[in-house]
C-alpha positions as CSV (number, residue, x, y, z in Angstrom):
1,X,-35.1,-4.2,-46.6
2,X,-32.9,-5.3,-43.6
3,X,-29.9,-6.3,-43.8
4,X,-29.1,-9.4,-41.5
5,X,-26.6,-8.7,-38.4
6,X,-23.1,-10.1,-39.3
7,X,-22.4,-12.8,-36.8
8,X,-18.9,-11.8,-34.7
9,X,-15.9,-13.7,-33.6
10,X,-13.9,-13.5,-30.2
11,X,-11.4,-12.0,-32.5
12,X,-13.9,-9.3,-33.7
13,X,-14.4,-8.3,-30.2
14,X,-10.9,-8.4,-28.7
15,X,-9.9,-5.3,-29.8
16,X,-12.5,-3.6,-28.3
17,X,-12.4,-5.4,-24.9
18,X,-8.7,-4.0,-24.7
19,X,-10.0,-0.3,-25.2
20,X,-12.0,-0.9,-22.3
21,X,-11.0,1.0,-18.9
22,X,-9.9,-1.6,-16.0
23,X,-13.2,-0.9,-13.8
24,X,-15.3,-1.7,-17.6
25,X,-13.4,-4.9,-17.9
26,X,-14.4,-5.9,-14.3
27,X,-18.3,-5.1,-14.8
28,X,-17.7,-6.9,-18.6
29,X,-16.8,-9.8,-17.2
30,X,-19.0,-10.1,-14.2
31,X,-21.6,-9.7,-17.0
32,X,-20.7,-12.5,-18.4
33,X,-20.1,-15.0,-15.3
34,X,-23.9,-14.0,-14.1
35,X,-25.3,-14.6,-17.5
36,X,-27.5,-17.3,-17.3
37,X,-26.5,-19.2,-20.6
38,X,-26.5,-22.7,-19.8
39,X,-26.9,-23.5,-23.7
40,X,-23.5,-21.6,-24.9
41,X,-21.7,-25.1,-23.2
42,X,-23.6,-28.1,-25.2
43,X,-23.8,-26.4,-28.2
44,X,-19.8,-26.2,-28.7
45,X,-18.9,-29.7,-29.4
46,X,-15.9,-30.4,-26.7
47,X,-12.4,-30.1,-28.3
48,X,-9.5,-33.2,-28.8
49,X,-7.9,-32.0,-25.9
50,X,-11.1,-31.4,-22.8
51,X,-11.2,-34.9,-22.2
52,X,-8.5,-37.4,-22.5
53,X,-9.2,-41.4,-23.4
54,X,-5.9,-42.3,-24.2
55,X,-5.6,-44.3,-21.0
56,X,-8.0,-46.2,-19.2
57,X,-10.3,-44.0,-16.9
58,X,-8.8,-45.2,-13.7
59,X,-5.4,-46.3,-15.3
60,X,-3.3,-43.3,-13.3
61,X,-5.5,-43.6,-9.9
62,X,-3.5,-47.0,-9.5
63,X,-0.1,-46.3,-10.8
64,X,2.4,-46.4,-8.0
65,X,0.6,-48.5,-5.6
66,X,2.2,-52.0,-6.5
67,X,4.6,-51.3,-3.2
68,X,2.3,-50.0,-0.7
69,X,0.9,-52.8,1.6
């Protein structure tokens, strides 16, 4: 009977991304930017903070303008 493969955290896997030598820290992470996972990003709902409503969208575009003219 197998056993099924714990699922791991950033925080599992920071500790041994710090052992790693400088040059294995480059090749690590141009691993990762030429991974082609384009379905990590939509499956991560988008946090409070990623995109702001509290104004209206073009609200700020047009502040200070009033005097120019």
């Amino acid at each position: 009977m197998q056993s099924m493969a714990k699922t791991l955290t950033a925080d599992d896997i920071l500790p041994l991304v710090a052992s790693l030598t400088p040059r294995e820290r480059v090749r690590l992470l141009r691993l990762i930017a030429s991974s082609q996972d384009a379905l990590a990003y939509p499956s991560v709902p988008p946090s409070c903070d990623e995109f702001s409503a509290d104004e209206e969208s073009l609200a700020w575009d047009a502040e200070g303008w009033e005097n120019v003219g």
